[in-house]
C-alpha positions in Angstrom: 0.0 0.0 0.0 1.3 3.1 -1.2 3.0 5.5 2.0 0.7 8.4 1.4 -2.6 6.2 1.5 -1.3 4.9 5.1 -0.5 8.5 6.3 -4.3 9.6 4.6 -6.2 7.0 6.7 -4.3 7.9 9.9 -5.0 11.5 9.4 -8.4 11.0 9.0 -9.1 8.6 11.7 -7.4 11.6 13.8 -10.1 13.9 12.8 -12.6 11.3 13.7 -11.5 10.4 16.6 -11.6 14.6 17.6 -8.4 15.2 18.0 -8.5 18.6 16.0 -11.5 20.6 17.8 -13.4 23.3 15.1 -11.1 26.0 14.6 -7.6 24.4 15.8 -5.5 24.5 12.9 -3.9 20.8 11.8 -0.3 20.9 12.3 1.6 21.8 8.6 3.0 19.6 5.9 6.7 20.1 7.1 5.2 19.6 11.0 3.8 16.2 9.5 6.4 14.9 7.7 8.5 15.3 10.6 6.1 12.8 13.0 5.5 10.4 10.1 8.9 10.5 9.2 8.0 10.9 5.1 8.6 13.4 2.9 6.7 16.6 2.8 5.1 16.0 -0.7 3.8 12.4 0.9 2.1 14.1 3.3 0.7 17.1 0.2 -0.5 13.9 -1.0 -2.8 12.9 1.5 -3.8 16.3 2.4 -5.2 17.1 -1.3 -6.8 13.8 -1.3 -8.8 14.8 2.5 -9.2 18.3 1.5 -10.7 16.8 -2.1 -13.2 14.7 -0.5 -14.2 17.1 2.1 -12.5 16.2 5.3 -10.4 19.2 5.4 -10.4 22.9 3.7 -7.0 25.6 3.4 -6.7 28.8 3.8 -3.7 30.2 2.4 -2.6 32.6 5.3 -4.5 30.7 8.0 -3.7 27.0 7.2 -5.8 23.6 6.9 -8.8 23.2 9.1 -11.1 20.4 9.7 -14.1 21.2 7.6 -16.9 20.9 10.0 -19.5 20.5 7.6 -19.1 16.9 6.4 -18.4 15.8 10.0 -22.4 17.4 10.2 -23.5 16.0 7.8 -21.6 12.4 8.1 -23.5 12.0 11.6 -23.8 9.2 14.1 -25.8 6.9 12.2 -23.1 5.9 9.7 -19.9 5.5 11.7 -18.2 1.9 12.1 -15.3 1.6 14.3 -12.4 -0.8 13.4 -9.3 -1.5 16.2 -6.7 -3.6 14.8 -3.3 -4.4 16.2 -1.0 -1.8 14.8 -2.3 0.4 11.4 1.3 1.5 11.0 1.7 -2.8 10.0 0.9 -3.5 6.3 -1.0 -6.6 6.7 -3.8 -4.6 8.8 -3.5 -1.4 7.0 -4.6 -3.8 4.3 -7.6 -4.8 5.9 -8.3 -1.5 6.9 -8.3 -0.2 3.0 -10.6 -3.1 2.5 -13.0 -2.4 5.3 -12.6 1.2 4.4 -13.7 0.4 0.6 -16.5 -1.7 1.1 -18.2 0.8 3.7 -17.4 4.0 1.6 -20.2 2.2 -1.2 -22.5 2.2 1.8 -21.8 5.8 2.9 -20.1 5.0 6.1 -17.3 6.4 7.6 -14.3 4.4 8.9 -12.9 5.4 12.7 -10.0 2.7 13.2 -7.2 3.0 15.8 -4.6 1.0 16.9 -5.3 -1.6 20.4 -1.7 -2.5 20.2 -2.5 -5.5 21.4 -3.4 -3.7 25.0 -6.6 -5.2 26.3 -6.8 -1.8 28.8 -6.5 0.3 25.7 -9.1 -2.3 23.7 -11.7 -1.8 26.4 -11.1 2.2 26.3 -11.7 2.1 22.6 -14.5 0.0 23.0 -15.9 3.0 25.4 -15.2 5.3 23.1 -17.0 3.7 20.7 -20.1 3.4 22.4 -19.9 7.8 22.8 -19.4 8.3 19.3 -22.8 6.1 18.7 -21.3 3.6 16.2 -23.4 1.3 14.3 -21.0 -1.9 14.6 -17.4 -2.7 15.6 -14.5 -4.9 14.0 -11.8 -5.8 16.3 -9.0 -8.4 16.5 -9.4 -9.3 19.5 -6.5 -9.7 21.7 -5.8 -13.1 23.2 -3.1 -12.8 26.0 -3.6 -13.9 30.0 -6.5 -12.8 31.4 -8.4 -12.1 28.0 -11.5 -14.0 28.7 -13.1 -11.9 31.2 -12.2 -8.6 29.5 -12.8 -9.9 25.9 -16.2 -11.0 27.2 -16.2 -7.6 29.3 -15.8 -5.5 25.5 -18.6 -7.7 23.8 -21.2 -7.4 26.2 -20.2 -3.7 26.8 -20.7 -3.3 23.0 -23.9 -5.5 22.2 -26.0 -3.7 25.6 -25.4 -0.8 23.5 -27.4 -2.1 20.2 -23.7 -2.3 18.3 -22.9 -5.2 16.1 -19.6 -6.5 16.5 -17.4 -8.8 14.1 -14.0 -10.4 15.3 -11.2 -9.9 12.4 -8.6 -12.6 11.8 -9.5 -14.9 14.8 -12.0 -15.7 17.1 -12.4 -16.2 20.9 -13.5 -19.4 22.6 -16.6 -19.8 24.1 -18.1 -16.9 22.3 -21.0 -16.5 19.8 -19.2 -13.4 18.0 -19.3 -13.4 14.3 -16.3 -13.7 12.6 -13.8 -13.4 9.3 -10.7 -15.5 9.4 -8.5 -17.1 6.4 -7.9 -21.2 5.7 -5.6 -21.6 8.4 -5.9 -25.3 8.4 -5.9 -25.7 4.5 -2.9 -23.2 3.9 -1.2 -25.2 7.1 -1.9 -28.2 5.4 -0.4 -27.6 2.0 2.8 -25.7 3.4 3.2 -28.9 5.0 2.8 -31.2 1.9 5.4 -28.8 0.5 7.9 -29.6 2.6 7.5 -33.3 2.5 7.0 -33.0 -1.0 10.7 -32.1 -0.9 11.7 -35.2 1.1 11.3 -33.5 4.7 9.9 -36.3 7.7 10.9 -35.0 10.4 9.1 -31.2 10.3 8.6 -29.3 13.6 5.8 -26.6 14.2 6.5 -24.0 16.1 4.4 -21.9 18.3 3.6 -19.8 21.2 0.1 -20.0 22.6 -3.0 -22.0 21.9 -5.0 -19.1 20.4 -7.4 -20.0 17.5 -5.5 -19.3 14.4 -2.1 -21.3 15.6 -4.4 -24.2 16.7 -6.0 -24.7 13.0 -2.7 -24.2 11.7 -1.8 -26.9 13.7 -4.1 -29.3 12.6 -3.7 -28.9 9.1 -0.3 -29.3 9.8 -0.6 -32.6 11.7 -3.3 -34.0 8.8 -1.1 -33.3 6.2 1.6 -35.7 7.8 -1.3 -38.7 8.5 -2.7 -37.8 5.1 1.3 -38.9 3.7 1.2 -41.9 5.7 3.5 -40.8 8.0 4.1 -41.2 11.3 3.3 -38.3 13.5 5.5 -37.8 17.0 4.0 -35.1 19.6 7.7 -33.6 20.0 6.7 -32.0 16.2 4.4 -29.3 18.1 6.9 -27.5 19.9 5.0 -25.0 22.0 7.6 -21.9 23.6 5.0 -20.1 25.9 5.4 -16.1 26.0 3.7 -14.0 28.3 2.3 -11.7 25.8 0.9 -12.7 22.3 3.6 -10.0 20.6 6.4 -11.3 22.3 8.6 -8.2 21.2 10.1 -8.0 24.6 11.0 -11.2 25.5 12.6 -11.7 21.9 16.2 -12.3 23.2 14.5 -14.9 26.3 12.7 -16.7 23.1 15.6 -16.8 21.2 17.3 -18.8 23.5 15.0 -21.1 24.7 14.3 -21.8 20.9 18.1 -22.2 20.2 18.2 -24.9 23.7 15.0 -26.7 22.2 16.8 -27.3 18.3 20.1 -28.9 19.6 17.7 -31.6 21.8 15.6 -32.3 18.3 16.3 -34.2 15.5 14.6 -32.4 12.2 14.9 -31.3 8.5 12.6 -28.4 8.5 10.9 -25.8 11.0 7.6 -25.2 10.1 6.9 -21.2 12.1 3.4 -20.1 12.8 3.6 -16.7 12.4 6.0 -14.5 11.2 7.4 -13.0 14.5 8.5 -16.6 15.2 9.9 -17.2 11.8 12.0 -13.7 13.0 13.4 -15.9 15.6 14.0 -19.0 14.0 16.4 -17.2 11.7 18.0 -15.3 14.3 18.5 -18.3 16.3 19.6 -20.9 13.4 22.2 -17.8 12.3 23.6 -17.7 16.1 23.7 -22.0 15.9 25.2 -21.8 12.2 22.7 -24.1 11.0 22.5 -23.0 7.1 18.7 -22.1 5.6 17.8 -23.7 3.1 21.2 -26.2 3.0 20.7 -27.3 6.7 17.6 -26.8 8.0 14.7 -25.5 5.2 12.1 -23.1 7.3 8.3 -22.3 6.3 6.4 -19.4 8.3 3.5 -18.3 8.1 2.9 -14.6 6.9 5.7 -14.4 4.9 5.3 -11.3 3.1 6.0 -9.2 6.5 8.4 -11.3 7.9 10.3 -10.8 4.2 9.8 -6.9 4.5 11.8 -7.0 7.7 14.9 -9.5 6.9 17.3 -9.7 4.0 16.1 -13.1 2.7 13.0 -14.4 0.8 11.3 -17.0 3.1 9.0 -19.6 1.7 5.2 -19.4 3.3 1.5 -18.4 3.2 0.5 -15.1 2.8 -3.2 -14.2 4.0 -5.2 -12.4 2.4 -5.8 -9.5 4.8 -8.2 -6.8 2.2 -10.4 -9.6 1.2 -10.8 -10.5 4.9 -11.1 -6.7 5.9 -14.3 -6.9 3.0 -15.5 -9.7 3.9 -15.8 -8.7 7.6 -17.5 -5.4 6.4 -20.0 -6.8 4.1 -20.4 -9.3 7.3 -21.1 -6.2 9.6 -23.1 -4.4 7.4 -25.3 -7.4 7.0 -26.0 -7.9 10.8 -26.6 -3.7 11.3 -29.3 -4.1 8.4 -30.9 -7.1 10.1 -30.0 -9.4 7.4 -27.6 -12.1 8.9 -27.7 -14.3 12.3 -25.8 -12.6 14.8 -24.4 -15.8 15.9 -22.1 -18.7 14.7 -21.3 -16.9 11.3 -17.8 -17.3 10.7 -16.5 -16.6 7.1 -13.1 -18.1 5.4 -11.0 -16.4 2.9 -8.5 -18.5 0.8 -4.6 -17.7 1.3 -1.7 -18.7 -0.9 1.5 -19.8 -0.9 4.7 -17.6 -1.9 7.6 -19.3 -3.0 10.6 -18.1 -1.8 14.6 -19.1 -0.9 14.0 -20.9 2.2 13.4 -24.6 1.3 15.4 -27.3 -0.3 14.9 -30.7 -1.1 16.4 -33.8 0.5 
């Protein structure tokens, strides 16, 4: 997604979310450029595109302004609110575009904001939410220690209020909340048959928690090794427990506790289940000198983002996050007109796999 269509959508959901009051001037194009760290014709970019479509009008001695008029006229009735983990990530500034495209045909207006995978600042959001009036809600909801009560805490909070809510990319046990997802257990499956395609047996799946999404990917991965007639060992699943979901600050711990695990294990290939993990796996095979592909061939899972951060073109699934941010708001808009269940609907969008440098035949 292009930089200036990122720094647009922020903007705006800044103006949505009041942080200009009528008649505070928006900070200038130089002023912007400086906090978004991009070039001052980026940031013209977006600005032309808000001021063309009625967000924002200049003055030439006074500056930009919010224009108060289609924030009037947009009302109450036709805001949906969207909190992913981090807009600033491509994956769910993808989603975002897509949820943003399908509700712009509808006349609604996108508020999204980062949760940062903070339940504290999930719930807040949540509140704020129910000021503004929304109609309905998609969240990613955050599945660390503790999330059960407050997860459950956000949804009742949101439905007492009359708003629909839809969970984005994964969905929370023991609850009835709609959802949108991809084909974890498929695209797990036939990453798997890739590798043992190439003569891989002994294939290890790493993970950190037991949230929904590494689960499926779990079980595709284990059917794809019964469905070769192979024989499956429980030391394949090898679980490293973090404390939070993003496990940015315990990277270094993780590292080596992954680095202890690989010299006790006898494998061919390390199977990652998400791409923060795959991170790791390359950190910690570089530190133990294991070669990738020639020594050990590694599969993750989001491999577009993990291959946006490292110099090296890792084999895996990418998901298809706009067609899930659609699919989520043709879901929502469906249960705020009356026209879907509001329970048990969950929707699966096909992923595909990349091809990269990371997997060699044996």
């Amino acid at each position: 997604m292009a930089k200036y269509i990122i720094l647009k959508q922020d903007i705006h959901r800044r103006l949505m979310n009041g942080e200009w009051a009528e008649g505070l001037r928006l900070p200038s194009s130089r002023e912007f450029a400086e906090y978004y760290e991009s070039s001052v014709n980026t940031v013209e970019k977006a600005i032309k595109e808000l001021v063309e479509e009625g967000w924002l009008f200049r003055d030439t001695r006074r500056g930009t302004f919010m224009d108060k008029r289609k924030l009037t006229a947009q009302g109450s009735t036709h805001l949906v609110a969207a909190f992913v983990f981090g807009i600033e990530n491509p994956l769910w500034s993808a989603a975002l575009r897509g949820i943003e495209d399908v509700l712009y045909l509808q006349q609604y207006q996108l508020i999204s904001s980062s949760n940062d995978r903070n339940l504290e600042k999930l719930e807040v959001l949540a509140r704020g939410a129910v000021a503004r009036k929304v109609k309905g809600v998609i969240l990613c909801p955050i599945l660390s220690p503790g999330h059960e009560d407050i997860n459950n805490r956000i949804f009742s909070l949101l439905q007492d209020n009359g708003i629909k809510v839809v969970c984005l990319d994964r969905t929370v046990y023991n609850s009835n909340i709609p959802y949108v997802t991809s084909d974890n257990i498929t695209g797990a499956y036939n990453l798997t048959k890739l590798l043992i395609n190439h003569g891989h047996r002994r294939i290890l799946f790493i993970r950190n928690s037991n949230i929904s999404t590494m689960n499926e990917r779990l079980v595709g991965f284990k059917q794809a090794i019964i469905d070769s007639d192979l024989e499956y060992s429980e030391e394949f699943d090898v679980i490293i427990p973090t404390r939070m979901e993003d496990f940015s600050d315990e990277f270094n711990w993780y590292c080596d506790v992954f680095e202890q695990k690989m010299k006790q294990l006898n494998f061919t290939a390390v199977f990652t289940a998400n791409d923060q993990i795959g991170e790791a796996a390359i950190h910690s095979f570089k530190k133990l000198k294991y070669s990738i592909p020639e020594e050990i061939s590694l599969v993750t899972y989001d491999a577009a983002n993990l291959n946006r951060k490292i110099n090296f073109n890792v084999t895996g699934i990418s998901q298809p996050f706009y067609e899930m941010g659609q699919c989520a708001a043709r879901l929502l808009l469906n249960l705020i007109a009356g026209k879907g269940e509001q329970y048990n609907i969950g929707l699966v969008c096909k992923s595909k796999i990349d091809i990269g440098e990371s997997v060699k035949s044996i």
